[in-house]
C-alpha positions as CSV (number, residue, x, y, z in Angstrom):
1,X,47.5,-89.3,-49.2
2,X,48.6,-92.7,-49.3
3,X,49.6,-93.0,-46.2
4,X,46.5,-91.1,-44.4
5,X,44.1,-92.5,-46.7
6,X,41.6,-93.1,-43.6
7,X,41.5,-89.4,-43.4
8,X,38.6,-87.4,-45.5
9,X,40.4,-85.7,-48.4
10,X,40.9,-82.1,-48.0
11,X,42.0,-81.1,-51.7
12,X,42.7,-77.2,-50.5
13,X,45.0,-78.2,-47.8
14,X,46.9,-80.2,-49.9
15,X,47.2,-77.6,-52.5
16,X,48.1,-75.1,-49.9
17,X,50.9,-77.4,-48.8
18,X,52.3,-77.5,-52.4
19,X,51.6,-74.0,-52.7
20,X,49.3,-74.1,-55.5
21,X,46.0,-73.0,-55.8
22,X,43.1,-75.4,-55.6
23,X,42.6,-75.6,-59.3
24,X,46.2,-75.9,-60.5
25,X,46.9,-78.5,-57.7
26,X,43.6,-80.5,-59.3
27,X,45.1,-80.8,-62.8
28,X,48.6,-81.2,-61.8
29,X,47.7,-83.8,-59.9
30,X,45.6,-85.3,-62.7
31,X,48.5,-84.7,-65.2
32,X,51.0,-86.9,-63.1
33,X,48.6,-89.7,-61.5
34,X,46.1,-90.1,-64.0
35,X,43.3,-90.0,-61.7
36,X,41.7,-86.7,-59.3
37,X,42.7,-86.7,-56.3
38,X,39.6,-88.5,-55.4
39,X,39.8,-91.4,-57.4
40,X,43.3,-91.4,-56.3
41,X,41.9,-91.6,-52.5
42,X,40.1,-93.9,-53.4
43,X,41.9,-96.8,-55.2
44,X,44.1,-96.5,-52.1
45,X,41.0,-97.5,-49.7
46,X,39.7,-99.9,-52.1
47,X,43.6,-101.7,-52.2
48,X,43.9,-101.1,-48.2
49,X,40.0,-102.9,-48.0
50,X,40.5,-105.7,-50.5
51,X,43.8,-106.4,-47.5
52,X,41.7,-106.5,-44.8
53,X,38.8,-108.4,-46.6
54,X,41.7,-110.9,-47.7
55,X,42.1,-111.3,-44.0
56,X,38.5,-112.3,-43.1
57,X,37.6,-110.9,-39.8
58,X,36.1,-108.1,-40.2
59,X,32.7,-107.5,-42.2
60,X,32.4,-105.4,-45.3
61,X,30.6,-102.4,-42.9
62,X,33.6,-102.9,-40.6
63,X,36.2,-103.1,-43.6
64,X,33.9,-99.8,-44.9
65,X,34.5,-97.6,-41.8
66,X,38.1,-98.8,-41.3
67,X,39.6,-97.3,-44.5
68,X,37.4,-93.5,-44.2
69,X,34.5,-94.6,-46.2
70,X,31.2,-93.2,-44.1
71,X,28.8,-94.5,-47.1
72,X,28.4,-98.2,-47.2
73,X,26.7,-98.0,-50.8
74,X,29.7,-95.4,-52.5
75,X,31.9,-97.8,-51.1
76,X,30.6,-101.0,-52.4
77,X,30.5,-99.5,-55.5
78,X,33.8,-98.1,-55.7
79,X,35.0,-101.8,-55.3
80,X,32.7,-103.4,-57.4
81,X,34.1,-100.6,-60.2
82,X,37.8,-100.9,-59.2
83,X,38.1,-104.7,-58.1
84,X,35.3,-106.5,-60.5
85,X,33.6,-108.0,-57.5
86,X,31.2,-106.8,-54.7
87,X,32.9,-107.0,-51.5
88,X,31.2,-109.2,-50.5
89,X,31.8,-111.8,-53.0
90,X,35.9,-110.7,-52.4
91,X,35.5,-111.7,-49.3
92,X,33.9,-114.8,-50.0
93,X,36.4,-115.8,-52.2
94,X,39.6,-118.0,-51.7
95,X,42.5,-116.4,-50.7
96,X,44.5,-119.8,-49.9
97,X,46.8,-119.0,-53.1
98,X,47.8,-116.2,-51.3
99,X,48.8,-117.0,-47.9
100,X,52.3,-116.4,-46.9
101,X,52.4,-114.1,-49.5
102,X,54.3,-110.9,-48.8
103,X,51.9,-107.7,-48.5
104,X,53.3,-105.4,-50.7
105,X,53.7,-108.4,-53.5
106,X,49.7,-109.2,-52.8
107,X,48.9,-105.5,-53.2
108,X,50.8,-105.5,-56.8
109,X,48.7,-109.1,-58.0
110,X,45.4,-107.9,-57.0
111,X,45.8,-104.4,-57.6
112,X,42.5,-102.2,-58.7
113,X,42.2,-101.1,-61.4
114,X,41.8,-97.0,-62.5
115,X,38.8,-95.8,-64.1
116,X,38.3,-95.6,-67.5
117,X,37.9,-92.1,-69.3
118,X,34.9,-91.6,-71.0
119,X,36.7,-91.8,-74.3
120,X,37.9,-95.4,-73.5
121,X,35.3,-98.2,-74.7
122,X,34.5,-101.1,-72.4
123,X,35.2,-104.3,-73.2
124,X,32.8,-106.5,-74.7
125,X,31.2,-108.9,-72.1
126,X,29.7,-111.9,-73.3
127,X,26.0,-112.4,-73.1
128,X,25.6,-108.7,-72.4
């Protein structure tokens, strides 16, 4: 999954191949990442787009269709969830800091983050 992350998920393929069922495969999964394997899927798009956003060249619909995502909106607000910012404002922002930066040591810095549980409070946010 984190290497074909461009690929749609197919959750019952993936259990088949660790000969499980579907449902078993769901909360095993869950059980050892934290996360479905959806969310899962996911934080490694958002990681693989906040890389090639980093980069510049390529616009957020670009970025969008480049790691799987077919729905501009999900995917905006998958990142805005995972990485704090729109993508656009990611983007936007200054990525001199980071230059020359290894990518695998730039992925750990400006990792997403997972999403909370519904038992988990948010922080407070000031003015809000």
């Amino acid at each position: 999954m984190d290497r074909d992350y461009a690929e749609p998920l197919d959750v019952p393929a993936l259990a088949r191949e660790a000969l499980m069922s579907t449902g078993h495969f769901h909360r095993a999964f869950r059980e050892a990442y934290g996360e479905t394997p959806y969310a899962h899927l996911m934080t490694r798009r958002v990681e693989r787009a906040a890389a090639l956003l980093r980069r510049g060249d390529l616009s957020v619909t670009d970025v969008c269709m480049e790691v799987g995502c077919t729905s501009l909106g999900s995917f905006s607000a998958r990142f805005t969830e995972l990485m704090g910012v729109t993508p656009s404002e990611y983007r936007a922002a200054s990525h001199e800091a980071a230059r020359g930066i290894p990518a695998c040591v730039a992925k750990q810095a400006d990792r997403p983050r997972t999403r909370r549980s519904g038992s988990e409070k948010r922080p407070e946010v000031a003015g809000v």
